[in-house]
DRENKOLSE-942820 format. One record per atom (N, C-alpha, C): atom name; x, y, z. Coordinates in Angstrom, 3 decimals. Layout:
<nodes>
NODE, atom, x, y, z
NODE, CA, X, Y, Z
...
</nodes>
This chain:
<nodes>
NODE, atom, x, y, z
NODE, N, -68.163, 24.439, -4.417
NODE, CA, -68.866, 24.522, -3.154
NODE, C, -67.859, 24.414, -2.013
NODE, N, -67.721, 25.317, -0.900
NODE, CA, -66.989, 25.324, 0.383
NODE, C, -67.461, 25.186, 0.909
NODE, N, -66.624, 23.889, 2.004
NODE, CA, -67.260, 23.370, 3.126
NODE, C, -66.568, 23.553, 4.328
NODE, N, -66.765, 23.512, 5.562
NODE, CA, -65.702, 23.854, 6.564
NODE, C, -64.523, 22.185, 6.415
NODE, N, -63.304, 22.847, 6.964
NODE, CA, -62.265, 22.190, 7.005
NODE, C, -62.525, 20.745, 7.927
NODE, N, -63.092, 20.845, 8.561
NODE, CA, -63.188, 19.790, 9.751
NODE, C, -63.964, 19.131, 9.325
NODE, N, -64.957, 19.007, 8.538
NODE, CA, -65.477, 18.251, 8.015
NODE, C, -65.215, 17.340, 6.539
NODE, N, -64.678, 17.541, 6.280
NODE, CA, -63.869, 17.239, 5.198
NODE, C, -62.894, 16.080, 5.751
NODE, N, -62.447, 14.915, 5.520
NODE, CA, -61.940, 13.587, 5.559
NODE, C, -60.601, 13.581, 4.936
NODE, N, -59.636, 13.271, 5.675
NODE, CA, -58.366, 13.213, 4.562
NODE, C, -58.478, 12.506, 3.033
NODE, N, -59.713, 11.143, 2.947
NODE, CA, -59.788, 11.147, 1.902
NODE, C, -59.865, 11.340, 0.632
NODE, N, -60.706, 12.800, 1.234
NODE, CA, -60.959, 13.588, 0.092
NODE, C, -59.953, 14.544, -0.132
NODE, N, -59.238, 14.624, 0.676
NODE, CA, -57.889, 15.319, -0.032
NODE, C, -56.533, 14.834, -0.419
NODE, N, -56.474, 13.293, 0.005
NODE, CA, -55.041, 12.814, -0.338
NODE, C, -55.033, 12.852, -1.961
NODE, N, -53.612, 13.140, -2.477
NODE, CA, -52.985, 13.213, -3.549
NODE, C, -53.599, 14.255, -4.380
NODE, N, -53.949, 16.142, -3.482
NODE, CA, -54.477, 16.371, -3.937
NODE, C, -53.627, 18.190, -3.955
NODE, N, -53.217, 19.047, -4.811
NODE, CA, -52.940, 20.420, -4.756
NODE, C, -53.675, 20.788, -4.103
NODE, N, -53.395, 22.475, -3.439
NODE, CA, -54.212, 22.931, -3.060
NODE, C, -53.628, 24.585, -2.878
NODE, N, -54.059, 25.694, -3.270
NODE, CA, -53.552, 27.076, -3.077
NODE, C, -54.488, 27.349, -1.287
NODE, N, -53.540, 27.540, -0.742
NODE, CA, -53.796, 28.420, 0.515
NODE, C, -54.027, 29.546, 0.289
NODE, N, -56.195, 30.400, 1.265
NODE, CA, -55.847, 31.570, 0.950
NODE, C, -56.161, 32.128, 2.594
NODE, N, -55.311, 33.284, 2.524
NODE, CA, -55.945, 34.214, 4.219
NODE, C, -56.975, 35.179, 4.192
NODE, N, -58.374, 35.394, 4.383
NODE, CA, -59.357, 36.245, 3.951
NODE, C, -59.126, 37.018, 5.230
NODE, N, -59.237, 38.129, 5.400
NODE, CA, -59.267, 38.708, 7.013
NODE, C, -60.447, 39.612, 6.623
NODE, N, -61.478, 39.394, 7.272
NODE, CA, -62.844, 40.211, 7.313
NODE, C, -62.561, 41.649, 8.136
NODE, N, -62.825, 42.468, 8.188
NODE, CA, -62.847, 43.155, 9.003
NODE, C, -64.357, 43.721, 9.549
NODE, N, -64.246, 43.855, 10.595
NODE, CA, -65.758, 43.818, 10.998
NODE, C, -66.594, 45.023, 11.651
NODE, N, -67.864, 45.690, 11.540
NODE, CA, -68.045, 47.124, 12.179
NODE, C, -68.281, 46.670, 13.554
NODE, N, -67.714, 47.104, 14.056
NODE, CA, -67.354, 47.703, 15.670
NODE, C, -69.238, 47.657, 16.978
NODE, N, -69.693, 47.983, 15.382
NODE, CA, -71.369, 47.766, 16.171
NODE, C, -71.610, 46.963, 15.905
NODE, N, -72.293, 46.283, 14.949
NODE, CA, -73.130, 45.156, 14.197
NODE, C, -72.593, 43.887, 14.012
NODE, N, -70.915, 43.903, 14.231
NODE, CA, -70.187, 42.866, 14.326
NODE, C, -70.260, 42.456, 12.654
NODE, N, -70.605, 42.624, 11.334
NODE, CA, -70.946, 42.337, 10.239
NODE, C, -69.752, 42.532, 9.353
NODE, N, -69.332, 42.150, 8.316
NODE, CA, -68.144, 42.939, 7.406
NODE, C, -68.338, 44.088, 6.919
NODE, N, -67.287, 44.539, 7.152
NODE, CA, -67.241, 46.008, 6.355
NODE, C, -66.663, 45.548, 5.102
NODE, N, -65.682, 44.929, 4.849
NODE, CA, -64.535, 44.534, 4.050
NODE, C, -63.589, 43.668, 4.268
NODE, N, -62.806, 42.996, 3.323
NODE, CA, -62.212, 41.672, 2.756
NODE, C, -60.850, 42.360, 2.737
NODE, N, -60.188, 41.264, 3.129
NODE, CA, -58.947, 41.587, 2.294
NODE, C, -58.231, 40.198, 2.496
NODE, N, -57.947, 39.669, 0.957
NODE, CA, -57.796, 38.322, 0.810
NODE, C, -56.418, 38.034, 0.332
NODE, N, -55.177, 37.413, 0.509
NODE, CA, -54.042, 37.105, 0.341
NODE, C, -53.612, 35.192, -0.133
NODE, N, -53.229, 35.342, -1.152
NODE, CA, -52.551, 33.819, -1.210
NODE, C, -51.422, 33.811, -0.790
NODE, N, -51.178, 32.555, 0.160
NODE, CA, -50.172, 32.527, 0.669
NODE, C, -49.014, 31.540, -0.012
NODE, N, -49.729, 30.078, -0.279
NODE, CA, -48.598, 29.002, -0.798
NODE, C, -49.466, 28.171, -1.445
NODE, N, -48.843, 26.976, -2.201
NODE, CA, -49.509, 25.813, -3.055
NODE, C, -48.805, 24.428, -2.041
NODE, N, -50.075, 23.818, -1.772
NODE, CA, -49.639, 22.533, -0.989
NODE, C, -50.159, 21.605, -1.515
NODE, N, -49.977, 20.135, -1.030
NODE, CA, -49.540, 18.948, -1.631
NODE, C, -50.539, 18.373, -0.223
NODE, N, -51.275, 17.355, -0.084
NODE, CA, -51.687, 16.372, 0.396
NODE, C, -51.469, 15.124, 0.312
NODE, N, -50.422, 14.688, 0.618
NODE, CA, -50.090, 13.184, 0.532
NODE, C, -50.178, 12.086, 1.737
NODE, N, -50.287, 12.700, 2.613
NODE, CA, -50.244, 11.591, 3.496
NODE, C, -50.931, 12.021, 4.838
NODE, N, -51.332, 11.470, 5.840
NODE, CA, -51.760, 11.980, 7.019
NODE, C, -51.086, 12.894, 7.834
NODE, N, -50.285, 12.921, 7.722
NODE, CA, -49.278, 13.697, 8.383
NODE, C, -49.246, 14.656, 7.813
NODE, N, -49.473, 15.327, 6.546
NODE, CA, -49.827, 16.428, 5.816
NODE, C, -51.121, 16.961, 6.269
NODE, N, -51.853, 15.946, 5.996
NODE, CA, -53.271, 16.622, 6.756
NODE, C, -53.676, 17.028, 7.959
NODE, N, -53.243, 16.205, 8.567
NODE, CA, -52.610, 17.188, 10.454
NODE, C, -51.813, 17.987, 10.632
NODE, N, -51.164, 18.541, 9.410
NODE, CA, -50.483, 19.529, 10.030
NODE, C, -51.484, 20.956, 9.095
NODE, N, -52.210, 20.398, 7.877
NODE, CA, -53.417, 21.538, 7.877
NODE, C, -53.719, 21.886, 8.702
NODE, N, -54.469, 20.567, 9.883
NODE, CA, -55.840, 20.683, 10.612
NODE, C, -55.318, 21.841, 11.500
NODE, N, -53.954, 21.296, 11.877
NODE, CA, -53.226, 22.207, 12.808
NODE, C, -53.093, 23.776, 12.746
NODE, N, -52.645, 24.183, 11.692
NODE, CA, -52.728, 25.411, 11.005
NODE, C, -53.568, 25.755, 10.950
NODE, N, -54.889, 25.347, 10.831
NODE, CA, -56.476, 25.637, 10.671
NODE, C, -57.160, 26.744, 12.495
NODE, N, -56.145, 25.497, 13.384
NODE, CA, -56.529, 25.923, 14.267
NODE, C, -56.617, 27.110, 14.774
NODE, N, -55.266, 28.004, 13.954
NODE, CA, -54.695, 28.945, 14.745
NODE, C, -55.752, 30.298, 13.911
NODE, N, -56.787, 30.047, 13.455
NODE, CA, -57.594, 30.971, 12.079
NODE, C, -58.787, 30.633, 12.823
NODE, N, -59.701, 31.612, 12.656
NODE, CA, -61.070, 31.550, 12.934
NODE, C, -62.079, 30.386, 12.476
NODE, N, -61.535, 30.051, 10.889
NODE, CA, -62.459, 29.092, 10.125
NODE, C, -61.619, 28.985, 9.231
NODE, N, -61.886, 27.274, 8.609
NODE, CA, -61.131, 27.018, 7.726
NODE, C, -62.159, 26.339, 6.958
NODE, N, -61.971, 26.800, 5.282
NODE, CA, -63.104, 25.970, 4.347
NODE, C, -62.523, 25.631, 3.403
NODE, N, -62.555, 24.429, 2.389
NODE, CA, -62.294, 23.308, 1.793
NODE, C, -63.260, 23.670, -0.003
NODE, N, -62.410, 24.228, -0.904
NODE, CA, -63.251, 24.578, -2.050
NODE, C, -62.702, 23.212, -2.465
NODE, N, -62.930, 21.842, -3.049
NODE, CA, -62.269, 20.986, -3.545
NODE, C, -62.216, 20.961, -4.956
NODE, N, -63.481, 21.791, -5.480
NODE, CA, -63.480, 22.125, -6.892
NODE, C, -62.562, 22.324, -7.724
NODE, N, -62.080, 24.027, -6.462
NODE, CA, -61.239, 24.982, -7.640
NODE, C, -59.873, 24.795, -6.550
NODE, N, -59.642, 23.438, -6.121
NODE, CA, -58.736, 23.359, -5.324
NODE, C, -58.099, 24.666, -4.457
NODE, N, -59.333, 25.023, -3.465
NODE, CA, -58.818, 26.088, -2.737
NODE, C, -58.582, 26.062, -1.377
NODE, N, -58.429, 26.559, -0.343
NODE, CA, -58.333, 26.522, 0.993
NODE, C, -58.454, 27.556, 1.173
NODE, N, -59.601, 27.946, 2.377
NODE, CA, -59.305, 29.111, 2.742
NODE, C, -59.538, 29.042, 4.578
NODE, N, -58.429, 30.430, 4.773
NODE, CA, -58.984, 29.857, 6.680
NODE, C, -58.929, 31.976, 6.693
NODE, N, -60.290, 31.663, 7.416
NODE, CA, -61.131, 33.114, 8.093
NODE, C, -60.467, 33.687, 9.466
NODE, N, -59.865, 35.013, 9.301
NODE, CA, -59.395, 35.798, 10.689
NODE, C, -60.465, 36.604, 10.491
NODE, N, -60.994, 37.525, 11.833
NODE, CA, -62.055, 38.478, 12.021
NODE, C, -60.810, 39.381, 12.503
NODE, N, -61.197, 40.703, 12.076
NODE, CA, -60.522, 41.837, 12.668
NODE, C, -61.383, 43.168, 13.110
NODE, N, -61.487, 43.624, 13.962
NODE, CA, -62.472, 44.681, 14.193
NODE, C, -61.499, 46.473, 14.279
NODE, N, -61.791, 46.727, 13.126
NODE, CA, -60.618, 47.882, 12.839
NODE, C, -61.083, 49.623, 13.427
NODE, N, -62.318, 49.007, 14.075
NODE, CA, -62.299, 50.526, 14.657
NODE, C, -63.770, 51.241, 13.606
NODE, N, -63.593, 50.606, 12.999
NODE, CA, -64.899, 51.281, 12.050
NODE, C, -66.398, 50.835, 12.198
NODE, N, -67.105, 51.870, 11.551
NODE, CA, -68.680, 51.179, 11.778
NODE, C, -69.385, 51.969, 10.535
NODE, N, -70.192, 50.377, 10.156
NODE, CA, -71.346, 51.125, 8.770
NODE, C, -72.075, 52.290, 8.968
NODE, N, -72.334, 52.997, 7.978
NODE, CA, -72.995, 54.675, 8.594
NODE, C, -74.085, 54.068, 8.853
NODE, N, -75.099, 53.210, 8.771
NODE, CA, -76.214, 53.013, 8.880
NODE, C, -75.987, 52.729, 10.584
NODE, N, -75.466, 51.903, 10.872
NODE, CA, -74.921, 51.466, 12.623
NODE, C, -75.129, 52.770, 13.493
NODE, N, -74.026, 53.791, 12.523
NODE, CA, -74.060, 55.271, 13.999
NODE, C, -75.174, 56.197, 14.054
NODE, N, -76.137, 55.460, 12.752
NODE, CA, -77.313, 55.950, 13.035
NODE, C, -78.249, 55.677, 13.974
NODE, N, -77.962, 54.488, 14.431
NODE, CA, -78.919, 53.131, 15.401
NODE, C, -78.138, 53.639, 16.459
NODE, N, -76.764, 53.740, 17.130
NODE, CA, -75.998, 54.315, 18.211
NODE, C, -76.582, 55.770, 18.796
</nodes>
């Protein structure tokens, strides 16, 4: 289960792995909705101390959304990109 980053407590993550991932949505131009994903791992991090976890939170900031899989030890933080495209159903409504 993913939860947003900010809600999540250093507790629950000290002494804990974690794979960083970058999802970048891209979004139709009308409807604002996804068209498509495109998802990248970036690194494997370590939670040990507060100072680790502020410098997540920090990193979090600079991303649209950041969510907390603690399960499958994941991270993920959300960019929106709007690439110019739109669902055919949209340029039908246009």
């Amino acid at each position: 289960m993913r939860r947003r980053l900010s809600e999540v407590r250093f507790d629950e993550l000290k002494g804990k792995n974690f794979e960083l991932v970058v999802i970048v949505e891209l979004l139709c131009e009308a409807c604002g909705k996804p068209l498509s994903a495109r998802e990248k791992s970036l690194r494997r991090i370590q939670i040990l101390s507060r100072g680790d976890y502020q410098n997540l939170l920090d990193r979090a900031a600079a991303h649209d959304r950041g969510e907390v899989d603690t399960e499958n030890s994941k991270i993920y933080f959300y960019d929106h990109d709007f690439p110019g495209d739109v669902h055919p159903e949209c340029i039908e409504k246009l």
